[in-house]
BAVEX-282254 format. One line per field, with one value per residue (C-alpha): residue in one letter; residue number from 1; x negated, y negated, z negated. Coordinates in Angstrom, 3 decimals, always signed. Each point is the difference from the previous one (the first is absolute). Example, Ala and Ser with C-alpha at 12.3 -4.5 7.8 and 13.67 -1.06 7.14 Angstrom:
! residues 2
rest	[A S]
nr	[1 2]
east	[-12.300 -1.370]
north	[+4.500 -3.440]
up	[-7.800 +0.660]
***
This chain:
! residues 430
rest	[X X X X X X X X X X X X X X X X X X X X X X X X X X X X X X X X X X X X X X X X X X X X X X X X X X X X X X X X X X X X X X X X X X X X X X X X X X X X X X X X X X X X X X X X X X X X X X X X X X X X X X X X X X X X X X X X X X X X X X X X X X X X X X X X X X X X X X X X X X X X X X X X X X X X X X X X X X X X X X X X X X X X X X X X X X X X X X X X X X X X X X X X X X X X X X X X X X X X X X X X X X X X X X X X X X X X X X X X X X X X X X X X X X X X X X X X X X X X X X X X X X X X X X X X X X X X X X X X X X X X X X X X X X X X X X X X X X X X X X X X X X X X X X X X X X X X X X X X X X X X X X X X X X X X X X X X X X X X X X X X X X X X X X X X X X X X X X X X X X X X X X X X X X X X X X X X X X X X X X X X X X X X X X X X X X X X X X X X X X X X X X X X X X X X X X X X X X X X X X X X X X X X X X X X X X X X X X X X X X X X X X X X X X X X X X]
nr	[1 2 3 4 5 6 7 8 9 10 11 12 13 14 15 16 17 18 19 20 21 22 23 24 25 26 27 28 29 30 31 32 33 34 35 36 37 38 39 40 41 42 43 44 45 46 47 48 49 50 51 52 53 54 55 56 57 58 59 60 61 62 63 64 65 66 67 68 69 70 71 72 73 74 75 76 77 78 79 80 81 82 83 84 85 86 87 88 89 90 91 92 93 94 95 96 97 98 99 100 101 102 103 104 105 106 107 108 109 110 111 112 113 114 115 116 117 118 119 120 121 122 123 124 125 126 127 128 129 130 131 132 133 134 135 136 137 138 139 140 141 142 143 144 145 146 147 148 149 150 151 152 153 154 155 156 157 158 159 160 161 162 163 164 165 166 167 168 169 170 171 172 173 174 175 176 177 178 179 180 181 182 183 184 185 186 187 188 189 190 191 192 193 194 195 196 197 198 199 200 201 202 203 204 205 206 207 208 209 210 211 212 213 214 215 216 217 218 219 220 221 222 223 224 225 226 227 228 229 230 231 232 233 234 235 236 237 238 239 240 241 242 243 244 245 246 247 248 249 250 251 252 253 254 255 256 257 258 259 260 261 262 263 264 265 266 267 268 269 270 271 272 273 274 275 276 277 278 279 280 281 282 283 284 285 286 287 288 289 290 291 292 293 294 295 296 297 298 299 300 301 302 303 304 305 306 307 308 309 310 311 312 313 314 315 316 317 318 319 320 321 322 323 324 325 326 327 328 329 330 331 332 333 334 335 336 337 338 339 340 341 342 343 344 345 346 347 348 349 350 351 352 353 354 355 356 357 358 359 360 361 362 363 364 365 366 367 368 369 370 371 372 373 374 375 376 377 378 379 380 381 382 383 384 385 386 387 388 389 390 391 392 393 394 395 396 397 398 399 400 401 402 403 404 405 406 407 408 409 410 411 412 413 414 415 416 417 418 419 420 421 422 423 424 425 426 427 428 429 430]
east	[+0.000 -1.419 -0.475 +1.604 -0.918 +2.925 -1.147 +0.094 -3.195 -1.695 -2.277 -2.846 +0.408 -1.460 -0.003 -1.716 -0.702 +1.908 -2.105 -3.076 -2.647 -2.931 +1.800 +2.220 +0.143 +0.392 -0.631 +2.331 +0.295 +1.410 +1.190 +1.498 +2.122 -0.021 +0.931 -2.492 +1.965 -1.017 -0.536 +2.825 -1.812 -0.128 -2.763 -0.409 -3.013 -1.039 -2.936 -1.892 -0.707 -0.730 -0.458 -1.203 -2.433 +0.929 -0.778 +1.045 +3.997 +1.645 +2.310 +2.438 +1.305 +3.630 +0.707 +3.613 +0.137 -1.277 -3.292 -1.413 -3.109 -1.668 -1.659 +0.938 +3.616 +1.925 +3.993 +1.654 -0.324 -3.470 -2.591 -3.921 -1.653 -3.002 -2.116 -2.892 -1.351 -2.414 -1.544 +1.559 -2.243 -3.399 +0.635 +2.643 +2.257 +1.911 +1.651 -1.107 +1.393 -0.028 +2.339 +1.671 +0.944 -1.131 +3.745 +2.978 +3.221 +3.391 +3.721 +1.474 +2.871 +2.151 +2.987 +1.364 -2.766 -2.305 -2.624 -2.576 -2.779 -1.895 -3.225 -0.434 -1.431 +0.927 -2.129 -1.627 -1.809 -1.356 -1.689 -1.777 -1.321 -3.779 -1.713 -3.072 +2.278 +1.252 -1.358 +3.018 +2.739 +2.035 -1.559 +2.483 +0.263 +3.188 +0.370 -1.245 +2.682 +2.532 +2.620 +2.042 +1.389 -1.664 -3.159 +1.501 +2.879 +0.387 +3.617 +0.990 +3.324 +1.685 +2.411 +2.007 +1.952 -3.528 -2.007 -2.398 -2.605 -0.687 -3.060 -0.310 -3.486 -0.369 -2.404 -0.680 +0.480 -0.822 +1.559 +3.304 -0.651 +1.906 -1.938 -2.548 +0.700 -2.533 +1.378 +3.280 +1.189 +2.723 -0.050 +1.361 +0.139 -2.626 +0.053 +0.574 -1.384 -3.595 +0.194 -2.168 -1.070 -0.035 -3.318 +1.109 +1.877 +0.600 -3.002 -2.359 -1.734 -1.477 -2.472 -0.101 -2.856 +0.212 +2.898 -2.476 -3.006 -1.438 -0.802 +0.836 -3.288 +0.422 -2.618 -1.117 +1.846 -2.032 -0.516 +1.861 +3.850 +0.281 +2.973 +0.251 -2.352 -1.779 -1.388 -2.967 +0.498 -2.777 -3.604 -1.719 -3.212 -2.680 +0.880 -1.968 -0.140 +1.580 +3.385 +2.300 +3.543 +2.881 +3.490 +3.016 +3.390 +2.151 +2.984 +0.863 +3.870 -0.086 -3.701 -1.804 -3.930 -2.932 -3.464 -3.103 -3.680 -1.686 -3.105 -1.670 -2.966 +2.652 +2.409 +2.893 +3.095 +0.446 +3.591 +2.503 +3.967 +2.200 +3.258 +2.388 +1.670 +4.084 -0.760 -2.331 +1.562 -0.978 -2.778 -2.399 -1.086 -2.506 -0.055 -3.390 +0.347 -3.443 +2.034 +3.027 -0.458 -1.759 +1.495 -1.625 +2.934 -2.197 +0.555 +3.657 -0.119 -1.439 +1.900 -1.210 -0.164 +1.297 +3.234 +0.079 -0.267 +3.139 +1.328 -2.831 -0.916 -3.685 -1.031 -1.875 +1.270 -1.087 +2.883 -0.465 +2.467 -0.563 +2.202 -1.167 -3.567 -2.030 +1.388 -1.224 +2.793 +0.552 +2.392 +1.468 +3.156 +0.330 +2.642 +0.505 -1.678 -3.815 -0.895 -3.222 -3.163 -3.709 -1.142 -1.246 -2.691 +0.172 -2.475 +0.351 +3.182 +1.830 +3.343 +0.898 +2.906 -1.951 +0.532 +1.315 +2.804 -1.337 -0.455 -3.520 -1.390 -3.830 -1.873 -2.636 +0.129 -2.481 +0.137 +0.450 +2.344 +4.178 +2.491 -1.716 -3.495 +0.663 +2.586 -1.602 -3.167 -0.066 -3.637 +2.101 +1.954 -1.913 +2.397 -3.301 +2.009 +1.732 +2.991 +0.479 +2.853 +2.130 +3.083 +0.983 +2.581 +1.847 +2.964 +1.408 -0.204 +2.076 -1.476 -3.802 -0.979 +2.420 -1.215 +3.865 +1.599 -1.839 +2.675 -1.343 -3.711 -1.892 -2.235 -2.384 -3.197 -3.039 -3.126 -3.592 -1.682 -3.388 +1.018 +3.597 -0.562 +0.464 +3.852 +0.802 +0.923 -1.935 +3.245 +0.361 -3.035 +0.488]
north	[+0.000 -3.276 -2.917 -3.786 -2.480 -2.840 -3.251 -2.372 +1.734 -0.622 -3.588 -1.566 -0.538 -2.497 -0.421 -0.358 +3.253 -0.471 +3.306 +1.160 +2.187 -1.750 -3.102 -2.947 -0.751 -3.739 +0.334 +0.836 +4.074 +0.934 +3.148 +0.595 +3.322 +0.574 +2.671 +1.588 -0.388 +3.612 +2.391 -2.097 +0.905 -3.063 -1.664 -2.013 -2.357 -2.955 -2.510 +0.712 -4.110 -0.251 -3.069 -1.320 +3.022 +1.998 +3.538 +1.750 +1.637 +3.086 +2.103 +2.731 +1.624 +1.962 +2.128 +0.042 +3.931 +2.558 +1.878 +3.393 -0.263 -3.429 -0.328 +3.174 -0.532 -3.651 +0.104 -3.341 -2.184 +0.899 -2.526 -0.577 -2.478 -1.701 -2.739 -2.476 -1.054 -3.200 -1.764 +2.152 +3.007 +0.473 +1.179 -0.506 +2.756 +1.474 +2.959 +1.499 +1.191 +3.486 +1.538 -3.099 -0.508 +0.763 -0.178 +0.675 -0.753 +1.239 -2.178 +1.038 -1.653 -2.631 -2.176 -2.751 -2.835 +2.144 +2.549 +2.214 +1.489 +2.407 +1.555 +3.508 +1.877 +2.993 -0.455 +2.995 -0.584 -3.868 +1.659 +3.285 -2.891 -0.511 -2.001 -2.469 -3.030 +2.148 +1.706 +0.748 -0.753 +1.209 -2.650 -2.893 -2.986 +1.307 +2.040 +2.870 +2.707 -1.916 +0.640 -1.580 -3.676 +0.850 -0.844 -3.092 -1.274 -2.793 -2.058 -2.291 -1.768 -2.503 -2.652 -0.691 -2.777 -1.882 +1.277 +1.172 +3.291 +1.661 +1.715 +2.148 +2.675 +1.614 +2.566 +2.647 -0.521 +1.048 +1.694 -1.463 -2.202 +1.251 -2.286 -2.842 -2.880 -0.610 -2.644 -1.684 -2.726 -1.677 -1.268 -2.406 +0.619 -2.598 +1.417 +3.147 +3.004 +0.375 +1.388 +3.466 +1.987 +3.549 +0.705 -0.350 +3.468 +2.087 +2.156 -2.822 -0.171 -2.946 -1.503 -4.311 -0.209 -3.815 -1.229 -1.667 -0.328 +2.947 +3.239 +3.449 +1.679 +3.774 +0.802 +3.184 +0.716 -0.066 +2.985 -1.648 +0.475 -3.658 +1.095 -3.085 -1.415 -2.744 -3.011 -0.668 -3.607 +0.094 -0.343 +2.547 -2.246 +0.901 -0.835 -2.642 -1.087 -3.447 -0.145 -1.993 -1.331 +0.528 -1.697 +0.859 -1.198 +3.586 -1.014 -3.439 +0.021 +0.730 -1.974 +3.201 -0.784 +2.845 -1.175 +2.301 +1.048 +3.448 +0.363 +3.530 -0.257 -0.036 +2.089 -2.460 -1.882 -2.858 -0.990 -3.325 +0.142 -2.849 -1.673 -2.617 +0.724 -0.670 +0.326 +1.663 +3.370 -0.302 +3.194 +0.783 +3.254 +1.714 +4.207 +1.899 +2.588 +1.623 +2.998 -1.558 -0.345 +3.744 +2.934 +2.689 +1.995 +0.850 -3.576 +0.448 +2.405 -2.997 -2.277 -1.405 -0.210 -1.459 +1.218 -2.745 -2.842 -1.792 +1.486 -1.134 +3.218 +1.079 -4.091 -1.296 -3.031 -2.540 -2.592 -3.628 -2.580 -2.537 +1.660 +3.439 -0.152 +1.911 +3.787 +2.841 +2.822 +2.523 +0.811 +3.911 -1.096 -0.328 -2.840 -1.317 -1.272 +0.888 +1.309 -0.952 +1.478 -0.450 +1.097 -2.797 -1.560 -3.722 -2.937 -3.599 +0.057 -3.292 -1.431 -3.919 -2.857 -1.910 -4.075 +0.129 +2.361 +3.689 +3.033 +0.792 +3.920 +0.949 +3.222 +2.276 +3.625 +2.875 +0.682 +3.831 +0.292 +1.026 +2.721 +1.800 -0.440 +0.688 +2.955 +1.794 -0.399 -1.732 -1.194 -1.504 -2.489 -2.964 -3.007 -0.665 +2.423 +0.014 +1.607 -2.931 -2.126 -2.076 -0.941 -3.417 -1.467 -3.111 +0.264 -1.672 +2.076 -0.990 +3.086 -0.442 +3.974 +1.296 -1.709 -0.714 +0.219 -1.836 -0.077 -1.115 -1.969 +3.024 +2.021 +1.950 +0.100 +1.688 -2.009 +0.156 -1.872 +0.023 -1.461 -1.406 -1.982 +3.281 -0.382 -2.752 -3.194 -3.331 -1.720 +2.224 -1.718 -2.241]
up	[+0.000 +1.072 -2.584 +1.161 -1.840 -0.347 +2.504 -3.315 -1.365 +3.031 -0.050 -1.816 -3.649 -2.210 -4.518 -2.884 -1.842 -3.269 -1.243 +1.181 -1.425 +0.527 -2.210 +1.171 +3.277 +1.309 +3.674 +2.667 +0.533 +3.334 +1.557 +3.740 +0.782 +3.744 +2.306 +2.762 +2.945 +1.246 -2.440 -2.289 -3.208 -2.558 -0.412 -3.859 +0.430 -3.176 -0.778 -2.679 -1.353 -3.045 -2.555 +3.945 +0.420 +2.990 -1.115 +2.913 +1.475 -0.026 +2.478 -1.055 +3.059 -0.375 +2.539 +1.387 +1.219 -1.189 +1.817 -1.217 +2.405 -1.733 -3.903 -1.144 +0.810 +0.106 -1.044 +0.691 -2.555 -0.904 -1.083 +0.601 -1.391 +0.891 -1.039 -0.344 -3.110 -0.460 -2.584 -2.693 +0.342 +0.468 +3.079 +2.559 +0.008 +2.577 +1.964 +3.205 +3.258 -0.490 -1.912 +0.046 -3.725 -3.507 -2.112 +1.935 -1.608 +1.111 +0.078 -3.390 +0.556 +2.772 -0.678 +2.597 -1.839 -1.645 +0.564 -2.702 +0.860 -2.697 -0.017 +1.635 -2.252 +1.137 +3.336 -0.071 +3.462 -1.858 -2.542 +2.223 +2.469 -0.228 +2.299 +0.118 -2.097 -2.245 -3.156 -2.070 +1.363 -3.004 -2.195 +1.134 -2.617 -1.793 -3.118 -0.038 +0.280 +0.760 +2.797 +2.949 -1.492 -3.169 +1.947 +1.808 +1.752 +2.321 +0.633 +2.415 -0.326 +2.157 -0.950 +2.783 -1.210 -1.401 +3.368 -2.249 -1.034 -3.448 +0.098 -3.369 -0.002 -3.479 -0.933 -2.528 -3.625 -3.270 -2.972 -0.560 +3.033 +3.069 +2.317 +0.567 +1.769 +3.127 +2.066 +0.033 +2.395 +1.599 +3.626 +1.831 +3.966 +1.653 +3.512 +2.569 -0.490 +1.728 +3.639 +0.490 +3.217 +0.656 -1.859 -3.799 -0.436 -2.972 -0.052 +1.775 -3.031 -1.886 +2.013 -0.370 +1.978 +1.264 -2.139 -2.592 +2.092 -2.010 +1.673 -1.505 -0.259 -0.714 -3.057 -1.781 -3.586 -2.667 -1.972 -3.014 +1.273 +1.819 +2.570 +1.947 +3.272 -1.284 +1.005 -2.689 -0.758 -3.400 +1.333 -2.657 -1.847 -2.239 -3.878 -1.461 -3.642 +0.751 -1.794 +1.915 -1.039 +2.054 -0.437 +1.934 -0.174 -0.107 +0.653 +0.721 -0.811 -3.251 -0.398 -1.306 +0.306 -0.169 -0.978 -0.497 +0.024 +0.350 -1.707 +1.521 -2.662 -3.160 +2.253 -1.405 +1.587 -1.147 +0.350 -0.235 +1.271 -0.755 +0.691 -1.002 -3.134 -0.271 -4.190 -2.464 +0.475 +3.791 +0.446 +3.322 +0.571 +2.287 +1.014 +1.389 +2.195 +0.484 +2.129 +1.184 +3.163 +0.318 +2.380 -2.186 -1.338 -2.832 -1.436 +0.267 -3.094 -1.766 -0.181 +3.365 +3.857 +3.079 -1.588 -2.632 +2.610 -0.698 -3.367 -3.259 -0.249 -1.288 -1.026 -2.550 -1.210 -1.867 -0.976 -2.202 -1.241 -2.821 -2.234 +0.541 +0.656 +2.964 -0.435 +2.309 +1.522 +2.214 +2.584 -0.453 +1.830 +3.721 -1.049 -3.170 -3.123 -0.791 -3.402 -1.928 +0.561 -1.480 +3.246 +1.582 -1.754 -0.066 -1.368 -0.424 -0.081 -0.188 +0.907 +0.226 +1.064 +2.392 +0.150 +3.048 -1.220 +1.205 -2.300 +0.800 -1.592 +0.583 -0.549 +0.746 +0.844 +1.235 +3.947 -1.723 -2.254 -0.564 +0.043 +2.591 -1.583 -3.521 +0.769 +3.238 -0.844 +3.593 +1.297 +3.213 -2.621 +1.129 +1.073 +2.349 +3.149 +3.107 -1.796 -2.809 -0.133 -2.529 -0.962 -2.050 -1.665 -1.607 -2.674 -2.976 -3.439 -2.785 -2.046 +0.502 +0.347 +2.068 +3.414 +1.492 +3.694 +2.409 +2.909 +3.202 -1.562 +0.498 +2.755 +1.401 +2.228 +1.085 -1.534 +0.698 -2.938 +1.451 +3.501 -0.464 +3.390 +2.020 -0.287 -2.208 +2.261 -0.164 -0.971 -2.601 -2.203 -3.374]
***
């Protein structure tokens, strides 16, 4: 049976996220939904700007009848994504050509406004595929174990009497958390839908060759689980001694600032987050991830992994507000609140109400040290790795130790501390 999408959905979209998991959004998101005029498959297609970096776009191909001979088997409604990451990673990530997706999701469900797409988790022929790109495939950035729309679901809702699109993605949650918000956004139709020739076809994979200037160069995998072609943007250099101080502005909605130096002959990180405080009880908050972004399924049974990627799990925290002090945590939920832990060692510890109004907390903390490191024994705990990442946060605590919702002020990225440059943005600096 052959999907139709309704004509309204078709056109180019433009919003504001009003939820996003890398923290508030201020810049314009957009999305088109067109239809290949030969094959008639869908084709989803959105800019990737934000805070005024362009990080890259992504396509998402739904095929519109069903074909046993391409990817393992396509039913109509099934989804492929693909995508370009930049200046978020340390690398650009992407898909390739051939097979022509890494997570296919299927329709779950179609009304006359409204369509859901979950995660196929029962793609059998996804998970046996093993090619040059991919590692293990099985290692996707949802929690582990999880199943169908437990693992995501994406809606799309038109209003027809408004003219406008609801575009709801949630992901994975934790214990007594059904899901996790990932991006949320309502659109207002700016234009037609983008016009496409014969060559974009379900199945023609994901090769942007030419769309940002930016060649797709096929490379090797590494041997540690990387699944994605790369384009390395971080020029490796020898280590010196010299300590240098980097600042970066995190997020810039919500004003969250990252300052630090790396000392390789003390092996310490020397660490200051801050942001403007609505009130004493106002608390910042900073995760390590020394594994998070790892496709070793062995770090899945600790606590940590690609899996975690959007949930908290596997972080060591450390957390400060005036009334509280600086407290360190740890993550054990994919969603949820963190409990206290000794784990992380911390020095220097101090926490302050700036003049200029911000809640300012500074620390210092081994490159080697955590969960991981005090409970696996794990010589590869260093947050000095391709793998590392963090997630922060900003909230309001009227009970100083229990570290409260953060809603929306709160994030995640991949971090290099040694050469942030690689994929943090120039406008990005304090």
């Amino acid at each position: 049976m052959a999907l139709s999408l309704p004509e309204a959905f078709l056109g180019t979209w433009q919003g504001v996220p009003t939820f996003s998991m890398l923290g508030p959004w201020e810049t314009p998101f957009q999305l088109s939904i067109s239809q290949i005029p030969t094959s008639l498959d869908y084709l989803f297609e959105n800019e990737l700007n934000f805070e005024g970096v362009d990080m890259g776009f992504q396509r998402f191909y739904v095929s519109s009848t069903p074909d046993p001979s391409i990817d393992n088997g396509i039913l109509a409604g099934d989804l492929h994504y693909c995508g370009w990451l930049d200046k978020f990673t340390e690398s650009s990530e992407l898909t390739g050509s051939s097979p022509p997706r890494y997570n296919r999701f299927n329709l779950e469900s179609q009304t006359e406004n409204s369509l859901t797409f979950c995660y196929d988790s029962d793609d059998a022929g996804a998970m046996e595929i093993s090619v040059n790109r991919f590692y293990k495939l099985n290692m996707n950035p949802f929690m582990e174990g999880c199943s169908r729309c437990d693992c995501a679901n994406w809606t799309i809702t038109h209003n027809p009497e408004e003219d406008t699109l609801k575009s709801f993605l949630q992901m994975s949650g934790g214990e007594n958390h059904s899901h996790s918000k990932h991006l949320m956004v309502d659109l207002e139709r700016v234009g037609p839908p983008p016009v496409h020739d014969e060559t974009l076809v379900y199945g023609s994979g994901c090769d942007f060759t030419g769309k940002d200037r930016k060649p797709v160069e096929p490379v090797e995998v590494k041997k540690s689980g990387c699944p994605f072609l790369s384009q390395r943007l971080k020029v490796q250099e020898e280590k010196t001694k010299e300590v240098t101080e980097h600042c970066y502005i995190i997020n810039k909605a919500s004003d969250y600032h990252l300052t630090w130096s790396l000392s390789p002959v003390s092996s310490l990180l020397n660490v200051t987050i801050s942001a403007p405080a609505s009130s004493e009880s106002t608390w910042v908050a900073l995760g390590f991830r020394p594994k998070g972004r790892s496709y070793d399924e062995t770090y899945a049974e600790k606590l940590t992994s690609k899996h975690t990627n959007f949930g908290m799990l596997g972080a060591d925290i450390v957390v400060g507000s005036v009334g509280g002090g600086v407290r360190t945590m740890f993550a054990e939920l994919y969603t949820g609140p963190p409990v206290v832990s000794t784990d992380l060692e911390i020095n220097d510890e101090s926490v302050k109400l700036t003049n200029d109004g911000r809640l300012e907390v500074s620390f210092s903390r081994p490159l080697v040290s955590g969960n991981l490191f005090k409970t696996y024994a794990d010589e590869n705990a260093s947050i000095v790795s391709d793998d590392s990442d963090i997630i922060w946060a900003i909230g309001n605590d009227d009970n100083a130790g229990s570290c409260s919702y953060h809603d929306q002020n709160r994030g995640y990225r991949f971090i290099d501390w040694e050469n942030p440059e690689s994929h943090m943005d120039e406008s990005m600096k304090c």
